[in-house]
KOLFI-62173 format. One record per residue (C-alpha): y, z, x; residue in one letter. Coordinates in steps of 0.1 Angstrom, whole numbers, padded with zeros to 4 digits, always signed. Last residue first. Layout:
% KOLFI-62173
YZXa;...
This chain:
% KOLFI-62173
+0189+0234-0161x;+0159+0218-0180x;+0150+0199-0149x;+0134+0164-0156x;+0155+0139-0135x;+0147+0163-0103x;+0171+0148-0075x;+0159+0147-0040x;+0171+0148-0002x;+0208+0140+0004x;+0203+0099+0001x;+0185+0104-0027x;+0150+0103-0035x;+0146+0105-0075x;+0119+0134-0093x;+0099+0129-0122x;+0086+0162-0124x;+0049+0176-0133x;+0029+0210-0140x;-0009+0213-0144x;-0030+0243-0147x;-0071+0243-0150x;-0096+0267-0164x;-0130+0265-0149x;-0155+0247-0171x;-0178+0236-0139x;-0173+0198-0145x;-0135+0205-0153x;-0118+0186-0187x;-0109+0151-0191x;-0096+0141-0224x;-0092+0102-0225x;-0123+0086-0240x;-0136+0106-0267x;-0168+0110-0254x;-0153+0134-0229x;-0141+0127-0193x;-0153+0147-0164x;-0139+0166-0138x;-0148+0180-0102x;-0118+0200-0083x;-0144+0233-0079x;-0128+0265-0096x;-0094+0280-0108x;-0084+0245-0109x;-0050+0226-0100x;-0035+0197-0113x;-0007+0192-0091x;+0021+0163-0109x;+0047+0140-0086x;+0063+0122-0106x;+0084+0096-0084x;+0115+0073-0080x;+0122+0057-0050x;+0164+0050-0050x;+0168+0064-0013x;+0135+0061+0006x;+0102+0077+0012x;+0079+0066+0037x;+0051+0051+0024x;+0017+0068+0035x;+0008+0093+0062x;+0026+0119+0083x;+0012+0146+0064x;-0026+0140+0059x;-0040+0144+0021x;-0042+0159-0012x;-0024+0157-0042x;-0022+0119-0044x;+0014+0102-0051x;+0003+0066-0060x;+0030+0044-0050x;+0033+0021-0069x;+0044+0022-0105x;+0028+0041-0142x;+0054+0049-0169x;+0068+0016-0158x;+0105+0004-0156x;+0104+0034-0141x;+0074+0057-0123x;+0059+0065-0091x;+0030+0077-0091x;+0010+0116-0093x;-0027+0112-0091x;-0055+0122-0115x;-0093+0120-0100x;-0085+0144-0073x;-0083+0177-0087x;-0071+0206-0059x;-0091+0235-0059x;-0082+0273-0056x;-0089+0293-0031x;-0051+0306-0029x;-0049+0290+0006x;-0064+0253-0005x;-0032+0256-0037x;-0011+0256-0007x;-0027+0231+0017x;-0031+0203-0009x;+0004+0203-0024x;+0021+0204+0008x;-0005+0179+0022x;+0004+0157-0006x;+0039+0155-0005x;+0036+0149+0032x;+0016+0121+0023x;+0043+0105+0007x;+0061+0102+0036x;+0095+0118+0047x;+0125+0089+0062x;+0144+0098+0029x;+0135+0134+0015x;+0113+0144-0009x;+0091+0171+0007x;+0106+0198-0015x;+0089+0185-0041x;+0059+0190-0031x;+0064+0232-0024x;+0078+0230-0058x;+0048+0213-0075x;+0025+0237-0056x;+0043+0265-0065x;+0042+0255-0102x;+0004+0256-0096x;-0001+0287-0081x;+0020+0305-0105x;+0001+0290-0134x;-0033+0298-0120x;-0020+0333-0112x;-0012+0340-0148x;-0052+0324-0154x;-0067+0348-0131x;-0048+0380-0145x;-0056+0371-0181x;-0036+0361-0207x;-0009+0378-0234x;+0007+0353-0260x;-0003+0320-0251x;+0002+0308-0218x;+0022+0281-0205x;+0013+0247-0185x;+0043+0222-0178x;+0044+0187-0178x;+0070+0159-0168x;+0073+0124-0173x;+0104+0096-0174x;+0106+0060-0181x;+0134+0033-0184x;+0136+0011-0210x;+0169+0018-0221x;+0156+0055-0227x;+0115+0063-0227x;+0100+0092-0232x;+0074+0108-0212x;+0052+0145-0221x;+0022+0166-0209x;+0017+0201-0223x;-0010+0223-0205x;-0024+0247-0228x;-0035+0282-0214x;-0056+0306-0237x;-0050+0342-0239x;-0041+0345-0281x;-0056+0312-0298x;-0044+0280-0301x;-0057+0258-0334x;-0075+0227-0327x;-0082+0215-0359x;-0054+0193-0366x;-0059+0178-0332x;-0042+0171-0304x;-0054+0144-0273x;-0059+0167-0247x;-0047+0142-0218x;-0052+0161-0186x;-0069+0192-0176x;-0090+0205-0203x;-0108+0239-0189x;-0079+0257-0207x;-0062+0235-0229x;-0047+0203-0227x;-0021+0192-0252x;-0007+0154-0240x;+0019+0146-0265x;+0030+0111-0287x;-0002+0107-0295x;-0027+0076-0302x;-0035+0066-0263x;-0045+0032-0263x;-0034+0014-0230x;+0000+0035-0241x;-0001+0038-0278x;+0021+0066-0282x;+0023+0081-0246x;+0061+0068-0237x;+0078+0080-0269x;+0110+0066-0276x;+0145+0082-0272x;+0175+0085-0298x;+0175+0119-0294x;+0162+0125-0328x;+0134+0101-0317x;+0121+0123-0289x;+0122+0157-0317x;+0106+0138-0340x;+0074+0126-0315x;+0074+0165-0303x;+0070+0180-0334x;+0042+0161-0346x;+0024+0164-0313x;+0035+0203-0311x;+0016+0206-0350x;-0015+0183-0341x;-0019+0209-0313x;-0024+0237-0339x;-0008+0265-0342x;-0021+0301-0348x;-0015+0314-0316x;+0017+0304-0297x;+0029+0272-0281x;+0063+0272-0301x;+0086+0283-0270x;+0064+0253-0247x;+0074+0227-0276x;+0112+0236-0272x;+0112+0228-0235x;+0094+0204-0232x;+0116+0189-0258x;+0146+0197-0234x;+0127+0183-0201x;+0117+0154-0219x;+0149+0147-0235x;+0166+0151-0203x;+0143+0128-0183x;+0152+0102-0204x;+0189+0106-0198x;+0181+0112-0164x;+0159+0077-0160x;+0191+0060-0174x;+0207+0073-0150x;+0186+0056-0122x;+0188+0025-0137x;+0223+0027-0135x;+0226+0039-0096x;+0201+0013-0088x;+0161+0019-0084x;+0140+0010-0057x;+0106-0010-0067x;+0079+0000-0047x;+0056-0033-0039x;+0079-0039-0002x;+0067+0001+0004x;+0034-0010+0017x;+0000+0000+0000x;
């Protein structure tokens, strides 16, 4: 993979990608304060396809190569593309992972956070923690003349030290005019290695992180993979722009 197949965004485009990024992070937001027991995943998909079109945004999931949801619910040994269900209700002590895009002028952004519901268990609090770490600690890799692989081997050697696992079949990317660009942005790997990073490269870099072995599998209905060992799993995401200074996070809340 060279960097001549990344596609550098202009000033414009790259605003664009913050106004999306905003409605993510604000809907994000809201959905993680109504992720408590008694509701179903159904409800936060519903919820979060009105509030992405009262901001004059479009979903990026619904429909992509398939998907039927506007939101990604994943909970506790699911870790990645839950699809939500009217019958799966949240319970007090489980963790949901909620995964989320929009789209503004045609330009794409993605984030995810995990949260707990209600009161949960020392393991999975620490879980959370490691995992948001791990997207900070990768984050503050971006930097021009910095490779992607130092991304990774921040990621990788952190969540390694907590003796926890990294999962390797889902990959951070870089993101755009496409929910899904070049490069791929793995969460493991050699520092030193990869494209370099440069000044209008656009990435969402996303640890999913497992409180046992990295090894997943995909149920029957197509999309939601959960772990091979049934150990709960935590996954947070930016969309994140290199800038000349270091990095800019288009999907901070703040």
């Amino acid at each position: 993979m060279t960097t001549a197949a990344i596609d550098l965004k202009s000033f414009q485009e790259i605003g664009w990608m913050r106004e999306a990024g905003r409605v993510v992070a604000e809907v994000l937001n809201l959905l993680a304060g109504m992720t408590k027991a008694g509701i179903s995943t159904e409800d936060l998909d519903r919820t979060a396809r009105s509030e992405i079109l009262k901001r004059k945004a479009k979903p990026a999931f619904l429909n992509y190569r398939g998907y039927p949801c506007t939101l990604c619910v994943s909970v506790n040994e699911e870790v990645v593309h839950g699809i939500p269900r009217s019958g799966k209700v949240l319970a007090k002590g489980d963790i949901v992972s909620l995964d989320l895009g929009a789209v503004v002028k045609g330009f794409y952004a993605d984030a995810a956070v995990t949260v707990g519901v209600d009161s949960i268990s020392e393991d999975s609090a620490r879980l959370i923690e490691v995992t948001r770490k791990a997207l900070f600690l990768g984050t503050a890799q971006v930097k021009p003349e910095n490779r992607v692989g130092d991304i990774s081997n921040a990621v990788q050697t952190w969540v390694e030290s907590q003796g926890m696992s990294v999962v390797r079949e889902f990959v951070g990317h870089g993101i755009g005019r496409n929910l899904h660009e070049e490069p791929p942005v793995h969460n493991y790997g050699r520092s030193g290695t990869g494209p370099r990073l440069q000044t209008g490269m656009v990435i969402a870099i996303e640890p999913m992180v497992s409180l046992g072995g990295p090894e997943v599998r995909v149920l029957e209905d197509g999309w939601t993979a959960v772990t091979q060992d049934g150990s709960r799993s935590a996954h947070f995401e930016h969309t994140i722009a290199v800038t000349k200074e270091g990095h800019e996070v288009l999907t901070s809340i703040a």
